[in-house]
C-alpha angles and dihedrals in degrees: 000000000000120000117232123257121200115193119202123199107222124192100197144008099266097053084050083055095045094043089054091052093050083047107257108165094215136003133218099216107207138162130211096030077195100062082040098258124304131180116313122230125276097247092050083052093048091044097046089047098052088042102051134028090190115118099278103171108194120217116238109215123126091205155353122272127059125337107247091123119200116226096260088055090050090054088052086053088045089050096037084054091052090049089047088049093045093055092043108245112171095223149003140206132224144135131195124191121188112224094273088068089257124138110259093238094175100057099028081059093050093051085049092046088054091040097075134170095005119086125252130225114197102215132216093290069092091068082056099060115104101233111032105187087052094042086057092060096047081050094054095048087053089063094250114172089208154338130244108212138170093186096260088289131095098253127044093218103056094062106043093145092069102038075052089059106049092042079059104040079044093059104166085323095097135342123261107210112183121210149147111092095023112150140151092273104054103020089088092054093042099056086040099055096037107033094235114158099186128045144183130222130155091203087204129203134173119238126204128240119253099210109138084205133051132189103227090197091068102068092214144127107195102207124150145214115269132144146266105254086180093042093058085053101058094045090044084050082053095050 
């Protein structure tokens, strides 16, 4: 029997970091959870690789939005997999959709190609695309080592029929990880009704600025994005 995988989105180093002490078996390692994650700096990269040797896996996305991606974005995600590859990362994450909502087989096979031998996620431009089962299958054909996947729906929780669906079409082709609204509460019925054996939550919490001073005139907080140590232990205490 599989053992279960729980994958945790991180927005910093110090949340990766966070996210391995509380157990986490890999980590997405994201930045700007506002923009929904894109490729972190070099220097953040460079940092988090010298400091772990757990599996981080760094998403590949030059910015927010949609994922019709120009050339000269396409040529930021080539040089960013061959950063990811130079400082040894086991795996990366990315997803490209042309304008009809399919998946960009061409160039998503060229990014994998250059990849090796790292793995590659396909993320949730996937619960963009406008037919999914058949998006499986053009995945699978790019080399793809999985698919992230919240059903087409916000949250992975309200569409388990069809994340049910795509862990069975997927066979051992390609693994299905559900995720997006994954929580402690819910992770246990989700692998269970859809047969999923990894799965994806950024347990986030806010964390409030330490700053002893504070300009009033700004209006502002300053917090930042971290994660729910206690809340990774509970769903690894689910798994």
């Amino acid at each position: 029997m599989a053992i279960p995988i729980l994958e945790i989105a991180v927005f910093s180093v110090e949340a990766a970091l966070d996210a391995f002490k509380a157990g986490a078996h890999r980590v997405e390692f994201c930045e700007n959870p506002f923009e929904g994650g894109t490729t972190p700096s070099y220097g953040s990269l460079a940092t988090l690789s010298m400091l772990t040797d757990k599996p981080v896996f760094p998403i590949i996305r030059p910015r927010g939005g949609d994922f019709l991606y120009t050339e000269n974005e396409f040529n930021s995600m080539r040089s960013d997999v061959l950063l990811a590859r130079k400082l040894n990362f086991p795996g990366i994450v990315l997803g490209l959709l042309t304008s009809e909502g399919a998946i960009d087989t061409d160039r998503t096979k060229r990014l994998v190609d250059l990849a090796r031998p790292m793995e590659v996620t396909f993320h949730r431009a996937f619960d963009r695309c406008k037919d999914p089962l058949h998006a499986l299958e053009e995945v699978i054909k790019t080399g793809c080592k999985r698919i992230l996947t919240s059903g087409q729906v916000p949250n992975a929780a309200d569409n388990l029929p069809l994340l049910k669906k795509l862990v069975q079409q997927a066979g051992d082709r390609i693994i299905i990880m559900p995720g997006s609204g994954v929580r402690s509460n819910n992770i246990k019925e989700i692998m269970k009704e859809t047969g999923a054996i990894e799965m994806h939550s950024s347990a986030r919490k806010i964390i409030p600025s330490q700053m002893i001073y504070f300009k009033a005139t700004m209006h502002e907080s300053l917090q930042s994005t971290g994660v729910d140590t206690v809340e990774i232990k509970k769903m690894l205490e689910q798994l």
